[in-house]
C-alpha positions as a Python dict, from the first residue, in 0.01 Angstrom:
ca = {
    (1, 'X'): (0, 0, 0),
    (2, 'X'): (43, 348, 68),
    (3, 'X'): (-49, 696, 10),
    (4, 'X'): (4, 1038, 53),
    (5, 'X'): (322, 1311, 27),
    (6, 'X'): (650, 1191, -3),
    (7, 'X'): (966, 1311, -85),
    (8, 'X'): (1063, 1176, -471),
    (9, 'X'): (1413, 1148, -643),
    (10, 'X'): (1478, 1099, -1017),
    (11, 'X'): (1754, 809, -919),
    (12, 'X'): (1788, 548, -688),
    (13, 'X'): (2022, 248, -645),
    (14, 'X'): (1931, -85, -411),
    (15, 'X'): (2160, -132, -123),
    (16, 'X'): (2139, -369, 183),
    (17, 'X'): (1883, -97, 365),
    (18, 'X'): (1617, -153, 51),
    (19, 'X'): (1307, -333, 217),
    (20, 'X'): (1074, -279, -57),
    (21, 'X'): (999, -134, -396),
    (22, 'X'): (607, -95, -483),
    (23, 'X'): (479, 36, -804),
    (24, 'X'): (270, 382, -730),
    (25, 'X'): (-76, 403, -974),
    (26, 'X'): (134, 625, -1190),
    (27, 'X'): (319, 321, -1292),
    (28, 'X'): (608, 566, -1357),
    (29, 'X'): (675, 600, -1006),
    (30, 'X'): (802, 347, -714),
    (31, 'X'): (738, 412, -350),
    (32, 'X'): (1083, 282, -214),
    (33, 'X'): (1073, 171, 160),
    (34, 'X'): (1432, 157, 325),
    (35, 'X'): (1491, 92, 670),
    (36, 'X'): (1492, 325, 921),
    (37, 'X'): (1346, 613, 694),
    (38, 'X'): (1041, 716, 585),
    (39, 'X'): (907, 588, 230),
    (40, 'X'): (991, 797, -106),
    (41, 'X'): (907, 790, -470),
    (42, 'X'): (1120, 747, -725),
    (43, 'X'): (1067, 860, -1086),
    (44, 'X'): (1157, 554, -1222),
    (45, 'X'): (939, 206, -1227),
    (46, 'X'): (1102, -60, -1021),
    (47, 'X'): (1192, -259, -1284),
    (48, 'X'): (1403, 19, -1436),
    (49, 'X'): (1517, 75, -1090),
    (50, 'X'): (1636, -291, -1043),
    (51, 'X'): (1820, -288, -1393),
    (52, 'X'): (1973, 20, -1311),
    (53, 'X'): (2090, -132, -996),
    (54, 'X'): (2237, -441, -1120),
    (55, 'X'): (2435, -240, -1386),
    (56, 'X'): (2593, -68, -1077),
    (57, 'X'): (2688, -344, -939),
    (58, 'X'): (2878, -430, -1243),
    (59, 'X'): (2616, -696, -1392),
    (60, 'X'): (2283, -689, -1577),
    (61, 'X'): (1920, -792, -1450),
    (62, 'X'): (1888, -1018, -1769),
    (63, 'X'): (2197, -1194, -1625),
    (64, 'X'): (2107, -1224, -1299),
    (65, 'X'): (1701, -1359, -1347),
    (66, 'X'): (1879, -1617, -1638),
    (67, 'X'): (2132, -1734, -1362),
    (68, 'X'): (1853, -1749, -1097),
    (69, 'X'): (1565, -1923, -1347),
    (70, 'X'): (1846, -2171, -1397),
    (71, 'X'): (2025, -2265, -1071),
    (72, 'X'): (1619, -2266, -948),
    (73, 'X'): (1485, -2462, -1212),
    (74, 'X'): (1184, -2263, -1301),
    (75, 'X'): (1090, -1912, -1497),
    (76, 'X'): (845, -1780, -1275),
    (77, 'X'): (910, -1512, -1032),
    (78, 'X'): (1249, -1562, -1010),
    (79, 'X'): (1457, -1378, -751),
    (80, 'X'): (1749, -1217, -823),
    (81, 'X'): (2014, -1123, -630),
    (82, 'X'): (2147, -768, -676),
    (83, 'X'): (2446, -734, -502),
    (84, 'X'): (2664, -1045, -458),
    (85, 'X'): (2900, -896, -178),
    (86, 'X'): (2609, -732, 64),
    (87, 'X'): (2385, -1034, -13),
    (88, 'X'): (2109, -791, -107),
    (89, 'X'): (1848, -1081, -249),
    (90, 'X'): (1536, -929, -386),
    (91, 'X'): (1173, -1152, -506),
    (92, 'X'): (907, -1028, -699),
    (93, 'X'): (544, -1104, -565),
    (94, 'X'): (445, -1123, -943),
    (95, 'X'): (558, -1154, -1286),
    (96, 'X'): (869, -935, -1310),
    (97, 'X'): (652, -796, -1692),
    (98, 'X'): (327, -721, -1443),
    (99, 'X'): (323, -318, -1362),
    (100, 'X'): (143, -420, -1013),
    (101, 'X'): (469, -625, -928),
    (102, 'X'): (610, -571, -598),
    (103, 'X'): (1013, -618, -479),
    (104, 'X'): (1091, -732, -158),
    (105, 'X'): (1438, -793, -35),
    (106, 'X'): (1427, -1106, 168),
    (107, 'X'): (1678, -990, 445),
    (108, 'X'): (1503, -760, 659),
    (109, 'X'): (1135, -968, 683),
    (110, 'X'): (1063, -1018, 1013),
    (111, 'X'): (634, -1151, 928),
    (112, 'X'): (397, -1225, 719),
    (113, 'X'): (33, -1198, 845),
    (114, 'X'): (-262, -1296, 597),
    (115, 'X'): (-524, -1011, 578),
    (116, 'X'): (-728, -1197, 353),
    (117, 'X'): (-662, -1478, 101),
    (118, 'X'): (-536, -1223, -122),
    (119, 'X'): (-320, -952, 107),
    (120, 'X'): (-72, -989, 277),
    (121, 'X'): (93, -773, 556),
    (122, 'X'): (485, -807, 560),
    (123, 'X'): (700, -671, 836),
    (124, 'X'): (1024, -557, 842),
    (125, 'X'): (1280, -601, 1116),
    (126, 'X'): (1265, -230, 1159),
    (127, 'X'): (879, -288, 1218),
    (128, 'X'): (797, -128, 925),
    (129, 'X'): (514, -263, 746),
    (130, 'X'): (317, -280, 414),
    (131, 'X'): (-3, -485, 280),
    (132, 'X'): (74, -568, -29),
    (133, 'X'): (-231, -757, -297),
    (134, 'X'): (-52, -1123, -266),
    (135, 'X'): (-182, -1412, -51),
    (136, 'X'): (78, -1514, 235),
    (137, 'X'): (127, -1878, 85),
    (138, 'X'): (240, -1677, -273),
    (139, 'X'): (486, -1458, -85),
    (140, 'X'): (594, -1741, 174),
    (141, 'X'): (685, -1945, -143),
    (142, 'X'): (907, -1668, -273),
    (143, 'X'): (1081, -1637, 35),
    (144, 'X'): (1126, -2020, 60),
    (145, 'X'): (1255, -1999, -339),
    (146, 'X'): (1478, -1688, -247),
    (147, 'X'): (1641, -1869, 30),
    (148, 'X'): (1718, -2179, -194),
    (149, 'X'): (1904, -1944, -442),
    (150, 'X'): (2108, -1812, -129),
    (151, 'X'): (2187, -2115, -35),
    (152, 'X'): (2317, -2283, -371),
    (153, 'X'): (2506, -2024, -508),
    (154, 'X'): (2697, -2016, -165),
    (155, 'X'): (2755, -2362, -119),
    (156, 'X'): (3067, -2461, -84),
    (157, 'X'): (3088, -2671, -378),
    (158, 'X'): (3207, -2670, -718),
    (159, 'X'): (2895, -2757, -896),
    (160, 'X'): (2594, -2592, -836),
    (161, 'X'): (2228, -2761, -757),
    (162, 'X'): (2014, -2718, -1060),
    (163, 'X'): (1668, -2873, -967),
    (164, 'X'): (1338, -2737, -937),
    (165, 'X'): (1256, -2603, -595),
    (166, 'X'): (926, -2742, -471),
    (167, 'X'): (656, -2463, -357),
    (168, 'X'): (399, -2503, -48),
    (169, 'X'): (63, -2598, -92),
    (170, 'X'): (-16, -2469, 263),
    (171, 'X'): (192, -2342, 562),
    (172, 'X'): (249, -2526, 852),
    (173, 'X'): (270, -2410, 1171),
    (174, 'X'): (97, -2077, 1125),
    (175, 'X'): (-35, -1979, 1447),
    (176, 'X'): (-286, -1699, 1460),
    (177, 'X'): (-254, -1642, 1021),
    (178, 'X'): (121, -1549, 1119),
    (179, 'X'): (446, -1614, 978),
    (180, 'X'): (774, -1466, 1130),
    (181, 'X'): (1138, -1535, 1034),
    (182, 'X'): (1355, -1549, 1334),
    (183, 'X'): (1583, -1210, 1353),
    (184, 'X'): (1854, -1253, 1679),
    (185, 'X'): (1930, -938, 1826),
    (186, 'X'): (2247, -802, 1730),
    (187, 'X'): (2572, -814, 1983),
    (188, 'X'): (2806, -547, 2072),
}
C-alpha cells in the first residue's frame, strides 16, 4: 500500500502494462501501478475504472464476471478478462462490491512473499512491488483460478469446461514464505 504525491488523471483505460489497481482511502480514487512508470491516481474507483475499460474494449464488466462465474463454476472473486486480444486477465483479491478490493493483472507477477498471515507482498516482473491486506494462499488461489479461465476459454475445443475449480488449502513448495511464477527472459 502506498502513499504520498502522485500525479492523478480523471480517465484511465487497462492495457497489457496495468499491474495493479488499489483503492486510495478516498475510495474515489485508485492508485494505478503500470509497468515501467511510477504509480498515479485516478479519479475514478477501480471498479468504475474496470467497467469503463471493458466498454472500450467493446464489452461490459457484467458480461465478462457472468462469463467468468460460469466457465469457473463459482461467484466469488471471479476474474475477468478485459481485453481478449492482449490477454490482459485481471483478479480481484476481494469481493468485486468491497471498496478495499484490489486488481491485479495476472501477467506481469513475478512473487508472492507472505508478510504475515494477512499481507501479502506481490512482485512484478518489472520488480515493482506492493503489500497488499490479503494472505498469500487467498491471492495464490486467484492466480491459480485466473489461470484456469485462461486456459478454458483458449482451448482448442468447441465446448468449454464448466466445473468448479478447486482452491488450495496450503501451498506446496514454498521455500522461505515465497512464491514466484517463472518469467523467461525475452529473445531478440
Amino acid at each position: 500500500m502506498a502513499g504520498g504525491p502522485f500525479s492523478e488523471k480523471n480517465d484511465y483505460v487497462i492495457n497489457s502494462k496495468t499491474l495493479l489497481l488499489e483503492p486510495i482511502q478516498s475510495e474515489e480514487h485508485t492508485l494505478v501501478y503500470e509497468k515501467g512508470r511510477e504509480p498515479f491516481t485516478v479519479t475514478k474507483r477501480p471498479l468504475n475504472i474496470i467497467r469503463q475499460s471493458c466498454i472500450r474494449y467493446l464489452n461490459t464488466y457484467d458480461g465478462k464476471r457472468n462469463a467468468s462465474a460460469i466457465i469457473l463454476g463459482t461467484n466469488r472473486k471471479v476474474p475477468v478478462n478485459i481485453d481478449e486480444i492482449k490477454g490482459t486477465y485481471l483478479f480481484p483479491t476481494s469481493s468485486h462490491l468491497k471498496h478495499n478490493c484490489v486488481w491485479i493483472t495476472l501477467a506481469h507477477l513475478k512473487e508472492l512473499e507472505e508478510v504475515d498471515k494477512k499481507r501479502t507482498k506481490i512482485t512484478f516482473s518489472d520488480y515493482q512491488s506492493v503489500i497488499v491486506p490479503v494472505s498469500a494462499l487467498a491471492i495464490y488461489n486467484q492466480v491459480n483460478l485466473t489461470k484456469a479461465l485462461y486456459e478454458r476459454g483458449n482451448a482448442p475445443t468447441e465446448s468449454i469446461v464448466k466445473e468448479k475449480v478447486n482452491r488450495a488449502q496450503y501451498v506446496t513448495g514454498v521455500k522461505g514464505h515465497v512464491i514466484s511464477f517463472f518469467h523467461p527472459p525475452k529473445r531478440e
